[in-house]
TORVOPA-249457 format. One line per 10 residues: for each residue x, y, z of C-alpha. Coordinates in pm, 1 decimal, decimal comma, m for minus. Layout:
<recs>
X Y Z; ...
</recs>
This chain:
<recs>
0,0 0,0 0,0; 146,7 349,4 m66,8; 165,0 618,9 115,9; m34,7 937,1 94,9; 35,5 1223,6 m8,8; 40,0 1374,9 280,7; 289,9 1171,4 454,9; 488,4 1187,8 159,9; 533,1 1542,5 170,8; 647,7 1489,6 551,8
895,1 1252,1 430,0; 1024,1 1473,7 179,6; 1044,3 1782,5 443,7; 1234,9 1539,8 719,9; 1494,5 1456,8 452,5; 1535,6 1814,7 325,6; 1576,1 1901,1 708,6; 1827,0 1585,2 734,8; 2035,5 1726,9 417,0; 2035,3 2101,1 537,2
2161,5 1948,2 890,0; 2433,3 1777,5 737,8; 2563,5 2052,0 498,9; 2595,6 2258,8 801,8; 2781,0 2030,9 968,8; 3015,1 2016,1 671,9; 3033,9 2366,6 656,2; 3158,6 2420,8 1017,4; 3403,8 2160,4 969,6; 3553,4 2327,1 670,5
3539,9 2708,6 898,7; 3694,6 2511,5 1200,7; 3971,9 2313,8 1011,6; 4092,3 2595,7 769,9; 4426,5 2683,9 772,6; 4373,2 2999,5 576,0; 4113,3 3282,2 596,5; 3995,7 3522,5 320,6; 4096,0 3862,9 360,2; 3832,2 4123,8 398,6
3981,9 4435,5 168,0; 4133,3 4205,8 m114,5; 3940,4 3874,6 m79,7; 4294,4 3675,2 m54,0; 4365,0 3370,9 129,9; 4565,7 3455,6 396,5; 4766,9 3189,7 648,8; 4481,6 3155,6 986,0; 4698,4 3346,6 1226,8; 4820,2 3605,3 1033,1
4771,9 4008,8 1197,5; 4795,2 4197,6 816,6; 4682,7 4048,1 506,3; 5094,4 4036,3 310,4; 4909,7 4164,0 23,5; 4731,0 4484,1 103,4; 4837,3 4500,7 472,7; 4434,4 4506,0 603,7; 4495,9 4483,8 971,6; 4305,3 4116,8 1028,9
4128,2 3924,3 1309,4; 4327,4 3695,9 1497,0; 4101,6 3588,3 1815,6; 4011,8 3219,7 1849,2; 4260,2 3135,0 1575,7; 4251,2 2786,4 1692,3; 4015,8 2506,1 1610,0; 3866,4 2466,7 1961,7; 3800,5 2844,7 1961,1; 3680,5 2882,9 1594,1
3439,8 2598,0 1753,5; 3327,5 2756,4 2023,7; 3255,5 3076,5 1841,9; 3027,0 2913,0 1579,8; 2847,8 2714,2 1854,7; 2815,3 2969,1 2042,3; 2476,2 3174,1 1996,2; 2528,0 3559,7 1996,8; 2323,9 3832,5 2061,1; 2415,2 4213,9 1952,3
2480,3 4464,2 2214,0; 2210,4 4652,7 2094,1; 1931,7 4387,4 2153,4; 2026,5 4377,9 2511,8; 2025,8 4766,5 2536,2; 1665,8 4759,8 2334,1; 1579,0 4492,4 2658,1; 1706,5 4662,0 2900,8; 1530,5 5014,2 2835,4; 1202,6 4824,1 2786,6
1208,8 4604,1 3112,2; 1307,4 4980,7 3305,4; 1020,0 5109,3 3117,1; 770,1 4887,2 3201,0; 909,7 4884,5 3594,8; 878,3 5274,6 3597,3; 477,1 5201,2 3557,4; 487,4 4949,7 3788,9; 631,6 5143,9 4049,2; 392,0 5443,4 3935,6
107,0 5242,1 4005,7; m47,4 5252,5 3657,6; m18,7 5113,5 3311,4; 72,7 5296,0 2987,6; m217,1 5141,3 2802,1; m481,1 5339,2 3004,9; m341,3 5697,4 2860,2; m98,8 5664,6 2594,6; 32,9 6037,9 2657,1; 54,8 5994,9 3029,9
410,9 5918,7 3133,0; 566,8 5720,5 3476,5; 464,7 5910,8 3810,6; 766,0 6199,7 3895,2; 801,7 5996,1 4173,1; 896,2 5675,4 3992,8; 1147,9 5843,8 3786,7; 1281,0 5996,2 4068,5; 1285,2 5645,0 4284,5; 1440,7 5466,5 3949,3
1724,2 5692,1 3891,8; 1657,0 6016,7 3646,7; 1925,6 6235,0 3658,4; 1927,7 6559,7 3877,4; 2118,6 6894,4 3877,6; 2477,8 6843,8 3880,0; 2520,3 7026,9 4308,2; 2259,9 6757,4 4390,5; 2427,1 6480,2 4244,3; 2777,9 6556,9 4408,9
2656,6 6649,5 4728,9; 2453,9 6343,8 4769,8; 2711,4 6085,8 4577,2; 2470,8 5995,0 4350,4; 2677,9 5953,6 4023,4; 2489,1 5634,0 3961,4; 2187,2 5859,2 3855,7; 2408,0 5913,2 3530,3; 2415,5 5593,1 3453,4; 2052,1 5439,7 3538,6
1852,9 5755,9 3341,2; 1987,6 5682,8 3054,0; 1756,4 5346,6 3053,3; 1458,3 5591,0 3194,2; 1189,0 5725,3 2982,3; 881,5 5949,6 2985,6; 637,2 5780,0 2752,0; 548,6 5520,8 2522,1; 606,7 5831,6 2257,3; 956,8 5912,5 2418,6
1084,7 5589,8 2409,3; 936,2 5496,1 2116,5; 1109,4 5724,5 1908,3; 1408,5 5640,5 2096,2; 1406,9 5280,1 2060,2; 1353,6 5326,7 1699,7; 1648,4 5537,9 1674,4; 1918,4 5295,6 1866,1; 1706,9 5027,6 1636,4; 1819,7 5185,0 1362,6
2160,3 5330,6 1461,2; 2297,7 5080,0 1663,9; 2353,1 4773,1 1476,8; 2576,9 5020,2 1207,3; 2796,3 5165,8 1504,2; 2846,0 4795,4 1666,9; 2951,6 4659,3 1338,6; 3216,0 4909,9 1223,4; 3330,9 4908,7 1607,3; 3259,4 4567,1 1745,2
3072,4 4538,5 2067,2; 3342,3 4578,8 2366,8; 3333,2 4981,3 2196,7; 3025,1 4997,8 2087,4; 2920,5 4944,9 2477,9; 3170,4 5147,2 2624,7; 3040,2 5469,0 2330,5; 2699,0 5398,7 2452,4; 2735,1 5442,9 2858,6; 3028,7 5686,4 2833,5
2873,2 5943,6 2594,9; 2540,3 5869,0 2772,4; 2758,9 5975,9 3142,0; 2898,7 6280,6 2941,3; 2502,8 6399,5 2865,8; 2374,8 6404,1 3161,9; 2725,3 6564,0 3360,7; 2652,0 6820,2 3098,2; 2248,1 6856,1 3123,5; 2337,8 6848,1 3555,2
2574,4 7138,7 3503,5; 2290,2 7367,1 3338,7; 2061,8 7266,4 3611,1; 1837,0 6988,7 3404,1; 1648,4 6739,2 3581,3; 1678,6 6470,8 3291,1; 1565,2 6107,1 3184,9; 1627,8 5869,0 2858,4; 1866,7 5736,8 2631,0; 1855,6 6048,5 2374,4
2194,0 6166,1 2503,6; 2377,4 5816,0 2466,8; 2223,9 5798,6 2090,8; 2362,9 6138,2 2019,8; 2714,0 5995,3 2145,5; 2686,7 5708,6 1828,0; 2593,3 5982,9 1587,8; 2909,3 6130,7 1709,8; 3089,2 5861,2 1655,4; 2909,5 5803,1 1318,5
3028,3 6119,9 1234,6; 3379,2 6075,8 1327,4; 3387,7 5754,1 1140,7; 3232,7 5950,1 819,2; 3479,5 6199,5 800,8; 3784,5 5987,8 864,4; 3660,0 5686,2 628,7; 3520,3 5955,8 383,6; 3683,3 5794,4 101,7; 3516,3 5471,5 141,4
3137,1 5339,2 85,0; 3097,9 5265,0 461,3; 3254,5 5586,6 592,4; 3014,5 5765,0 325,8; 2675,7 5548,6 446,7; 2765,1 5597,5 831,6; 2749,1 5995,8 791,3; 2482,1 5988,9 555,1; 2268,4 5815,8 788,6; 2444,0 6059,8 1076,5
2286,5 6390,4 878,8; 1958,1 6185,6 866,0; 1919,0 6116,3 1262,3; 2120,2 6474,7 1358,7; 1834,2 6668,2 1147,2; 1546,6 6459,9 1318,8; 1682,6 6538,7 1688,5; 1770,1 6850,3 1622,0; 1391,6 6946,2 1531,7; 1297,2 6734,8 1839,6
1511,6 6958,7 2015,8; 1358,1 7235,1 2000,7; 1020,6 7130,3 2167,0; 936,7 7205,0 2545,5; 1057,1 6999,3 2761,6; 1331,6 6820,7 2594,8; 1726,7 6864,1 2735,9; 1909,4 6982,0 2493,1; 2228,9 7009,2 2693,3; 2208,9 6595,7 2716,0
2178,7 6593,0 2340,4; 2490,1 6815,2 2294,6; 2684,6 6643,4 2589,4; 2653,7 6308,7 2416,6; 2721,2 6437,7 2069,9; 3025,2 6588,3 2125,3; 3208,9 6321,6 2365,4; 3079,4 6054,9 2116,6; 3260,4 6210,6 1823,5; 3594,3 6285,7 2046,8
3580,3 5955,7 2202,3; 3517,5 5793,3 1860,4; 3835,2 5977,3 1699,0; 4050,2 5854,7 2025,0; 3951,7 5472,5 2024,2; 4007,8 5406,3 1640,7; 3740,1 5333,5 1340,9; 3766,6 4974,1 1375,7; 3654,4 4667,5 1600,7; 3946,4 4460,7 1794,9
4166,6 4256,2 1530,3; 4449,9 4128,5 1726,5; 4402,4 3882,3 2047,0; 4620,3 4160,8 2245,5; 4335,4 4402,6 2139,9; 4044,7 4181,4 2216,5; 4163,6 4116,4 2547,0; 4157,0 4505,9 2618,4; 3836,3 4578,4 2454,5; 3671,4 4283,7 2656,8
3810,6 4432,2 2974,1; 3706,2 4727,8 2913,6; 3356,5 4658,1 2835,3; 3371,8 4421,0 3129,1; 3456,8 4690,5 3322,8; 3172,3 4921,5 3157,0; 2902,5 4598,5 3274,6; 3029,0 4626,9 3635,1; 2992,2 4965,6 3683,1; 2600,0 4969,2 3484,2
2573,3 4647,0 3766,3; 2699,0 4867,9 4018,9; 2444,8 5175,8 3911,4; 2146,9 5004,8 3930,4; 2247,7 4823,4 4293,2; 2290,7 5137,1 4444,9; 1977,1 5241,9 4250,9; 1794,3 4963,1 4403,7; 1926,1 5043,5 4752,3; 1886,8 5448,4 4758,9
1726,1 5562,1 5042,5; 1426,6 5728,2 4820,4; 1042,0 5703,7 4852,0; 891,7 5511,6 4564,8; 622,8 5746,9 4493,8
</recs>
């Protein structure tokens, strides 16, 4: 007796599913037992190992050179540093309602209670901050928000802007742009007396750096695309600036010490091991102190409403 057509086409699906499963097991055995890699700039094979293609001299990725690394980077599952930022603004946003005692769905133009933002770290003038020790402030507001409309737009923008800045820098500097140009906002928005909340000021601080890439990569296609799309985002802000209510000062702060901190760190993401041991302390250092912020958030001796 044959078999339907229906379990025929299941058939046919498990052994397309079988093949697929097998070609990619091929295909990380060919990545993992290379002994040469293709160079980005010229496309030649270069010896695995090498730091600068002999042929063009393109400064090249060394880290995990080794089979069991090269292994444990494709099995590995990754997630961009920009998904976790996206995460971490929404879970803040959703606890700043929760502490407020109401839900953004009931008013979409009503933002948190003053009170929550206060409990949940906004920033405050820069004499309050210092006489109370609360640098942590600069750190937790810039995962703070005022409304679904406020962090709407800027979700959309780090949705947008992000994933460009972390692949032209890598991650380890992508993070560290991100929480020290958002810190440089809000010192700045303090010092003019602003009491301040979201994550405008560390978006302006990867336009910066978009910038600074731009005009020192201006004679290639991805310097070009990075400050093309930098015009795009600075002309939308800068009309948002403009409207009551919004802190300039953090927009300005993070602008400018993104595009000095981008031309001091270099246009490109960690090549050599040396370099990706740095980068990862760094950024490991960047993670304990956001930990650090939001402890010391968490234990503040503030009302929560």
């Amino acid at each position: 007796m044959g078999l339907s057509p229906k379990m025929q086409f299941r058939l046919r699906r498990l052994q397309n599913r079988w093949e697929a499963w097998k070609a990619g097991l091929r295909r990380t055995e060919q990545a993992v037992t290379a002994e040469q890699k293709m160079c980005p700039s010229c496309r030649a094979l270069v010896e695995r190992g090498k730091a600068n293609c002999p042929y063009c001299g393109q400064r090249l990725q060394v880290f995990a050179a080794s089979p069991v690394g090269r292994l444990a980077r494709r099995a590995t599952p990754t997630i961009p540093v920009t998904g976790w930022l996206i995460l971490a603004n929404l879970v803040m946003f959703v606890l700043e309602y929760k502490v407020s005692g109401t839900s953004p769905l009931t008013n979409l133009m009503a933002g948190p209670s003053p009170g929550a933002t206060l409990r949940l770290g906004e920033s405050l003038p820069l004499g309050f901050v210092v006489a109370t020790h609360q640098y942590w402030r600069w750190i937790t507001a810039c995962f703070l928000h005022g409304g679904l409309l406020h962090i709407g737009f800027n979700m959309w923008a780090l949705y947008d802007i992000g994933p460009l800045v972390e692949s032209f820098y890598g991650g380890a500097k992508y993070l560290t742009l991100y929480l020290v140009t958002g810190i440089c906002g809000y010192i700045v928005s303090g010092f003019f007396g602003y009491t301040s909340l979201g994550a405008s000021g560390a978006i302006l601080g990867l336009l910066g750096a978009m910038l600074a890439y731009g005009i020192r990569r201006s004679h290639t296609a991805a310097g070009r695309q990075l400050r093309n799309v930098a015009s795009r985002w600075a002309i939308y802000i800068l009309v948002f600036s403009f409207l009551p209510g919004v802190d300039i000062f953090a927009h300005i702060g993070g602008f400018c010490s993104g595009f000095v901190l981008a031309m001091m760190i270099g246009d490109d993401p960690p090549l050599t091991e040396a370099q990706v041991r740095t980068w990862n302390l760094v950024a490991g250092v960047m993670i304990a102190i956001l930990a650090i912020s939001f402890y010391l958030m968490a234990v503040a001796p503030l009302p929560l409403a």
